[in-house]
C-alpha positions in Angstrom: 91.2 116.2 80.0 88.1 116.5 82.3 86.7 113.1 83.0 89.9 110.8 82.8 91.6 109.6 86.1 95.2 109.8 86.3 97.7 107.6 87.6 99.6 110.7 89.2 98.7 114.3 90.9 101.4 115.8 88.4 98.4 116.0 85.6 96.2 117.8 87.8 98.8 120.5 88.1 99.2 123.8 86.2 102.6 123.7 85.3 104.4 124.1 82.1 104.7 121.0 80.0 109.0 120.7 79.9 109.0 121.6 84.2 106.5 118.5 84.3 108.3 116.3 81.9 111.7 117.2 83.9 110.5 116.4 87.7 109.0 113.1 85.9 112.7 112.5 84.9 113.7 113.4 88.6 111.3 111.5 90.1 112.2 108.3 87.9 116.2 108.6 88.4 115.7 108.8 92.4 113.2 105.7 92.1 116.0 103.6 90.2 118.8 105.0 92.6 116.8 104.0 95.5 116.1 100.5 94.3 119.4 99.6 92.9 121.0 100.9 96.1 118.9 99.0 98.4 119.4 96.0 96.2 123.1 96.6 96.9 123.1 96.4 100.5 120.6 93.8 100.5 117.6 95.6 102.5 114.6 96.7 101.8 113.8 94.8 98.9 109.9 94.6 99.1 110.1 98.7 99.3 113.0 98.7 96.2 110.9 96.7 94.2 108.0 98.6 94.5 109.9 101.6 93.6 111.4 100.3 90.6 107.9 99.4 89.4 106.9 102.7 90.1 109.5 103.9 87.8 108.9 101.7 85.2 105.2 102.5 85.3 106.1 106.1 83.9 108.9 104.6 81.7 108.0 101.8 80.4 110.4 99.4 78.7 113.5 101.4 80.3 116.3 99.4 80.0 117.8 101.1 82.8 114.9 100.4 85.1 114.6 96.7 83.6 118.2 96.2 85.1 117.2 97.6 88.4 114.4 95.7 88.5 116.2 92.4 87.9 119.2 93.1 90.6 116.3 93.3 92.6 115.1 90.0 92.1 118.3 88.5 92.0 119.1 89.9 95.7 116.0 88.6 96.9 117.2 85.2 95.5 114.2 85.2 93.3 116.1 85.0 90.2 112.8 82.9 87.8 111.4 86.8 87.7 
């Protein structure tokens, strides 16, 4: 893959393929924690969005992160996104 720019340090790292594709998992289900959490308690909501979108970057079309992503919006009372 020499050349190509990637949207994470994980692909420049020598790991085995299953121990990447399991911190990704990781990563993603402490990004959705954080942001439905924060939508919860009502703070923080610039910082949950962008973690949400982080998440959904590397899962696109989750519809796990798509909720999220939505009680976000809805406790910043922007409920048209």
């Amino acid at each position: 893959m020499a050349g190509q720019e990637h949207a994470c340090d994980l692909c420049s790292l020598q790991l085995p393929t299953p121990l990447v594709a399991a911190y990704a998992g990781v990563l993603i289900m402490t990004l959705n924690n954080h942001a439905a959490l924060s939508a919860k308690l009502g703070v923080d909501l610039d910082f949950a969005l962008d973690s949400v979108n982080q998440a959904l970057a590397m899962s696109p079309s989750n519809p796990e992160l798509l909720d999220t992503r939505a009680m976000v919006h809805l406790a910043a009372n922007q409920p048209e996104k």
